[in-house]
Backbone as JSON, one array per atom type, in Angstrom:
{
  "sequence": "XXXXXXXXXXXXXXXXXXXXXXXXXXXXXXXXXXXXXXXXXXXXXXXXXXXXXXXXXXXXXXXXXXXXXXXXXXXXXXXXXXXXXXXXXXXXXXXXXXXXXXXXXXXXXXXXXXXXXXXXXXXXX",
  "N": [[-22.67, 47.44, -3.28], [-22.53, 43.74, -3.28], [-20.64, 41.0, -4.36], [-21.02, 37.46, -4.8], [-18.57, 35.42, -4.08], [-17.46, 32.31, -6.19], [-15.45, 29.52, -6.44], [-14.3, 26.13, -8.04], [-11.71, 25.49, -7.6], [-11.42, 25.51, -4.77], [-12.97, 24.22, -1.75], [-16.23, 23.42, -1.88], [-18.79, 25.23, -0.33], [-19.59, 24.03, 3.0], [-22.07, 24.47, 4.29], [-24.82, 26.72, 4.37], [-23.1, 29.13, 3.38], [-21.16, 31.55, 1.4], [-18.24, 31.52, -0.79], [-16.68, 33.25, -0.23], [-16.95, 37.4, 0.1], [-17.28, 39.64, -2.4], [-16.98, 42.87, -1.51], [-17.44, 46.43, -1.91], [-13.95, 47.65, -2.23], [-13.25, 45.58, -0.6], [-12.18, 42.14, -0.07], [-14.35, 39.63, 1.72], [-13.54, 36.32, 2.9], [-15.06, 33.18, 3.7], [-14.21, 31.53, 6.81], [-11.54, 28.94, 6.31], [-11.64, 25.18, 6.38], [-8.85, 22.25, 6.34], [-9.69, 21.19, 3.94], [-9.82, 19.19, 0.98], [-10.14, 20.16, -2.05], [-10.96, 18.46, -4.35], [-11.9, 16.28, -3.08], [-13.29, 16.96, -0.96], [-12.6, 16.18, 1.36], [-10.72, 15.93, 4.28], [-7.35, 17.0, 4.31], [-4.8, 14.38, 4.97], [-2.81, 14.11, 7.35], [-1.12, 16.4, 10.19], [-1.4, 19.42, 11.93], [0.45, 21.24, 10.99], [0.54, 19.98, 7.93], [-2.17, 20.58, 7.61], [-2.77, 23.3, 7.91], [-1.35, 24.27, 5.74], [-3.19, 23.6, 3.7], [-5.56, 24.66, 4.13], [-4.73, 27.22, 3.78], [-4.15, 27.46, 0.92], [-5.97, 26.81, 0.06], [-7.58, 29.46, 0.7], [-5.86, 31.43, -0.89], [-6.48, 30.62, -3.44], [-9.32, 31.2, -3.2], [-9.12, 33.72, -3.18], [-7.75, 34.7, -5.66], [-9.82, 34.09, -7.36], [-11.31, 35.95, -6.55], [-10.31, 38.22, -7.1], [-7.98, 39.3, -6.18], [-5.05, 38.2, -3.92], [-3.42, 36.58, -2.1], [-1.35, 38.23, -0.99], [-2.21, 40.49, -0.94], [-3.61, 40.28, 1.76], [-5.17, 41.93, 4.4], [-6.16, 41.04, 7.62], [-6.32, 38.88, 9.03], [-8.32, 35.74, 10.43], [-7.15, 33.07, 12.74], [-8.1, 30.08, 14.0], [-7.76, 27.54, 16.71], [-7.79, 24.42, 17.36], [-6.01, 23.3, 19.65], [-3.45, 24.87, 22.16], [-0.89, 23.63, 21.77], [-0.54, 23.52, 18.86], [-0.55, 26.19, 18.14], [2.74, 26.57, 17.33], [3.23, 25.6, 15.3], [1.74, 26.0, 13.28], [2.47, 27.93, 13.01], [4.6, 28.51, 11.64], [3.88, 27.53, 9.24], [2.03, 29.38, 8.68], [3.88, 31.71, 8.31], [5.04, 31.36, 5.97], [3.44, 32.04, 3.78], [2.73, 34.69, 4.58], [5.17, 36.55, 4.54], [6.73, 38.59, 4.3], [4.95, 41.21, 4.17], [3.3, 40.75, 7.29], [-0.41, 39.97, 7.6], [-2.52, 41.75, 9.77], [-3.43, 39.67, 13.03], [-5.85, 37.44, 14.87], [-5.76, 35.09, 16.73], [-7.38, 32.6, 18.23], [-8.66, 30.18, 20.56], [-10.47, 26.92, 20.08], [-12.8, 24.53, 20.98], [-13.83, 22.82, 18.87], [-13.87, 22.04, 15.31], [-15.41, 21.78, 12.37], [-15.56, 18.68, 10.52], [-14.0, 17.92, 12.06], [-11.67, 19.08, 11.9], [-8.51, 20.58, 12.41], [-7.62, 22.92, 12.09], [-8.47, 26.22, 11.06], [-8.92, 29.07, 9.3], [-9.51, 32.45, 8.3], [-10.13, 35.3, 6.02], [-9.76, 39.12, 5.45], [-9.25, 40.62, 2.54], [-7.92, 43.07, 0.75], [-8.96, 44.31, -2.85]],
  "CA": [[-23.15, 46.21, -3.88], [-21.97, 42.73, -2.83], [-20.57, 40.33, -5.36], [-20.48, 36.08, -4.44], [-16.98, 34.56, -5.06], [-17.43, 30.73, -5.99], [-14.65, 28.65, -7.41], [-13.88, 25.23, -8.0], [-10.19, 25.24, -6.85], [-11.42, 25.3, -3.18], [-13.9, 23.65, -1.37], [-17.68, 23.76, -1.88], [-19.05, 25.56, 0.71], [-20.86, 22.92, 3.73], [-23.49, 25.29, 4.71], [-25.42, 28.17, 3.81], [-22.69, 30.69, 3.15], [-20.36, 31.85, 0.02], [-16.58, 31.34, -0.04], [-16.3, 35.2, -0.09], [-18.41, 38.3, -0.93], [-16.59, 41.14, -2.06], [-17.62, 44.28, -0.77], [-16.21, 47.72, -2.01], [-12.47, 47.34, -2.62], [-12.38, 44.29, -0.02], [-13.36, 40.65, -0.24], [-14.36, 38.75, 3.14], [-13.56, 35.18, 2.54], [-15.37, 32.48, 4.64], [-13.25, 30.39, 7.06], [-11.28, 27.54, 5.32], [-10.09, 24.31, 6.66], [-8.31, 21.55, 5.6], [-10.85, 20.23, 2.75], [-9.03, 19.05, -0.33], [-11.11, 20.74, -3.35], [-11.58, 17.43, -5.32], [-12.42, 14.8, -2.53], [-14.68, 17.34, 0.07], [-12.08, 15.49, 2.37], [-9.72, 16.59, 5.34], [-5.82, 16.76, 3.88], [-3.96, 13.62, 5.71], [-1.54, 14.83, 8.08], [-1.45, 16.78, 11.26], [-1.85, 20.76, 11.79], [1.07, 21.57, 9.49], [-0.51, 19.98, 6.51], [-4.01, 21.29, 7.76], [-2.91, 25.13, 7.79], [-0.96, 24.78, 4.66], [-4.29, 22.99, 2.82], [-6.43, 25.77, 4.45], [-4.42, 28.51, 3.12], [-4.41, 27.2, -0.31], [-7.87, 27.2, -0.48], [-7.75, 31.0, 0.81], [-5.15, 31.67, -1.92], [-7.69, 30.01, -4.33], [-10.8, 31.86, -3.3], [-8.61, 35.29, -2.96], [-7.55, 34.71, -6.64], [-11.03, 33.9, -8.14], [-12.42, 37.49, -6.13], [-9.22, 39.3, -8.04], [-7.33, 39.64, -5.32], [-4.03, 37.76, -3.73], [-2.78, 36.39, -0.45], [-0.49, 39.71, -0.76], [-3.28, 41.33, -0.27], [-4.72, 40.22, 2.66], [-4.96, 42.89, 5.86], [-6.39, 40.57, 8.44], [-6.89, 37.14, 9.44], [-8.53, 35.32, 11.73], [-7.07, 31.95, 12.63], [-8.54, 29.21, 14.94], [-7.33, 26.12, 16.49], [-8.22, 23.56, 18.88], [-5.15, 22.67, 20.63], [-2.84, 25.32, 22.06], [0.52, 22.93, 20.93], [-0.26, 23.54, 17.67], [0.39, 27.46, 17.82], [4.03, 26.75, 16.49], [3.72, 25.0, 13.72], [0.84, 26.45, 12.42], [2.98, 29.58, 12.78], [5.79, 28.28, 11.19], [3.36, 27.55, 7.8], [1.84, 30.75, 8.01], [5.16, 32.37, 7.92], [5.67, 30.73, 5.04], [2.05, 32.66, 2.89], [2.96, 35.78, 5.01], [6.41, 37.16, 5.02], [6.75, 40.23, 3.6], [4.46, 42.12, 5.03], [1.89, 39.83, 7.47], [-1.01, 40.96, 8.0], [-2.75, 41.66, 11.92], [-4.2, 38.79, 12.72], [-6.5, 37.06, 15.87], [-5.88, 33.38, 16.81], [-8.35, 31.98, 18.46], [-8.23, 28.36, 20.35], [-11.67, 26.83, 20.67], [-13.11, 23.02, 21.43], [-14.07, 21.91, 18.37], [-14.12, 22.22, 14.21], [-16.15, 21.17, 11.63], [-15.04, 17.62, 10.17], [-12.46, 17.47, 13.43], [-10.39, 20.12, 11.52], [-7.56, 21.25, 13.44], [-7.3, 24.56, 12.79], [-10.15, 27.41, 10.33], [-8.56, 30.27, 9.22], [-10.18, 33.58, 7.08], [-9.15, 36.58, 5.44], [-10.04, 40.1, 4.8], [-8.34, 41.12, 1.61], [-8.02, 44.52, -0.65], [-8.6, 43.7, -4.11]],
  "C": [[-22.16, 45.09, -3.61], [-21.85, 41.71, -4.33], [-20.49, 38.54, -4.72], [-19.13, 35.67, -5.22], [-17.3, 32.85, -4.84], [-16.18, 30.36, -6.81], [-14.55, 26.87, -6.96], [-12.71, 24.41, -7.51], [-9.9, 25.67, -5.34], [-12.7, 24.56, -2.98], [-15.5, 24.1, -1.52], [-17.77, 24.58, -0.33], [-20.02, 24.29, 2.04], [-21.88, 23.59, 4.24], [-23.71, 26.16, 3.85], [-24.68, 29.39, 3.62], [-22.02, 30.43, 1.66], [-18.92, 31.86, 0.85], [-15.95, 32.34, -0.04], [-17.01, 35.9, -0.43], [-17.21, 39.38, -0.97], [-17.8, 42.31, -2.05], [-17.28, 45.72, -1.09], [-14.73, 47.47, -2.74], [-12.13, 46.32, -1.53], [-13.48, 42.78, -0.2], [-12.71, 40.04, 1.45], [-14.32, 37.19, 3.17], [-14.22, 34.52, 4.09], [-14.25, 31.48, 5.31], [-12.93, 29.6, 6.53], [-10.28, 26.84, 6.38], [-9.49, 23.59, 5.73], [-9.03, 20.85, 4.49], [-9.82, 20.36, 1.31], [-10.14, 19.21, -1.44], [-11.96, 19.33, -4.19], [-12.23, 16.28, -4.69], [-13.34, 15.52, -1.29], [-13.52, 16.78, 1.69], [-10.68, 16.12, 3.52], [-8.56, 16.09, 4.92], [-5.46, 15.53, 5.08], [-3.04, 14.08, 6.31], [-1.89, 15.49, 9.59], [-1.42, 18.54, 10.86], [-0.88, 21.45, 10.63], [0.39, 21.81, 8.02], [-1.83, 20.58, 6.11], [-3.77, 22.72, 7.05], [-2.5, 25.07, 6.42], [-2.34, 24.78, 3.35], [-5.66, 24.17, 3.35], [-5.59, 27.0, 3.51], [-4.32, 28.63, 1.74], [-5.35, 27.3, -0.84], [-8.08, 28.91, -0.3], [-7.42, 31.2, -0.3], [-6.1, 31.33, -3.32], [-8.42, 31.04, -4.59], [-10.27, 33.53, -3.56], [-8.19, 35.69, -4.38], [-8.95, 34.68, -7.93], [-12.12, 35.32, -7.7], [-11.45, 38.39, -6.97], [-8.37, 39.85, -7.33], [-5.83, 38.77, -4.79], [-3.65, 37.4, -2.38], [-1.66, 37.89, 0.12], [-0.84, 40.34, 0.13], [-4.08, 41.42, 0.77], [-4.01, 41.6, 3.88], [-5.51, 42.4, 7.44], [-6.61, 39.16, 8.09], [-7.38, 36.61, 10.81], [-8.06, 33.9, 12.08], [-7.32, 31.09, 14.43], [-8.34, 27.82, 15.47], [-7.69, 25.56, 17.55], [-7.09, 22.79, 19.89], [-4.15, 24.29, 21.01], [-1.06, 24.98, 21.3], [-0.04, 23.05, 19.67], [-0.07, 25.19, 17.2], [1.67, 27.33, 16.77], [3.96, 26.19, 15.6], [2.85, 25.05, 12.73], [1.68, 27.33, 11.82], [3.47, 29.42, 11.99], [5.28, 28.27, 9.66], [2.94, 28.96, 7.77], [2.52, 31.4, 7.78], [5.26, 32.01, 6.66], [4.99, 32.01, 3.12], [2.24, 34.02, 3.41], [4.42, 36.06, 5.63], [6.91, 38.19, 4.92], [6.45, 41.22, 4.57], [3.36, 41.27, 5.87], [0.81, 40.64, 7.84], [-1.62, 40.86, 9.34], [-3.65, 40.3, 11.3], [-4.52, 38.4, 14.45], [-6.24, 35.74, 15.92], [-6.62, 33.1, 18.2], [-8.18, 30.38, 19.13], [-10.03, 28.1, 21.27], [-11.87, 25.52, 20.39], [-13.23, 22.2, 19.98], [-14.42, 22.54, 16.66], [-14.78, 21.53, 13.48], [-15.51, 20.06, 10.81], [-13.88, 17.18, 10.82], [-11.74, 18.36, 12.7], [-9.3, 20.68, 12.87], [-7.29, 22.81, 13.53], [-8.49, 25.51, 11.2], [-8.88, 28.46, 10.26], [-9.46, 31.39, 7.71], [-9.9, 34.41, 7.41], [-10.08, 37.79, 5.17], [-9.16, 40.75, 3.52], [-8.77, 42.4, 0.76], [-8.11, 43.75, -1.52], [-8.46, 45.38, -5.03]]
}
């Protein structure tokens, strides 16, 4: 049985999906970019600020399924420039140090509201 995760302390969803379903003992969160929860609007800044304002919203949605950024065991992250590899990295290091978990990066033409970079999570809860 599938459960919907909605919260308020991330972004509405812009289409037809949910901002996670858990599943079993894992929740599948939907990609998150940079959307600031209260204005629908893309964080100011360049990919830095993006990834960190994406992963906050993960952290968000991963907390409202009962779960934790701890917890995640995959990610997928996506970006549209290769120069921004490092300094995405450098934030995700920041949400994953411990233990990180595997993850896929991805570099493809183009994001939804010009986002610079999408990232989503599989997490244990």
């Amino acid at each position: 049985m599938k459960k919907i995760i909605k919260t308020e302390k991330a972004p509405e969803a812009i289409g037809p999906y949910s901002q996670a379903i858990v599943a079993g003992d894992f929740v599948f969160t939907a990609g998150q970019i940079a959307l600031v929860p209260e204005t629908g609007k893309v964080v100011d800044g360049g990919v830095r600020e993006q990834t960190r304002q994406a992963l906050e919203n993960l952290q968000a949605i991963l907390e409202a399924s009962g779960s934790n950024i701890a917890s995640v065991v995959k990610t997928t992250v996506y970006l549209t420039r290769p120069d921004h590899f490092a300094p995405m990295n450098e934030v995700y290091a920041e949400y994953f140090n411990a233990q990180p978990p595997a993850r896929t990066t991805v570099f493809i033409s183009a994001l939804p509201k010009d986002a610079l970079v999408e990232i989503d999570a599989v997490a244990q809860r």
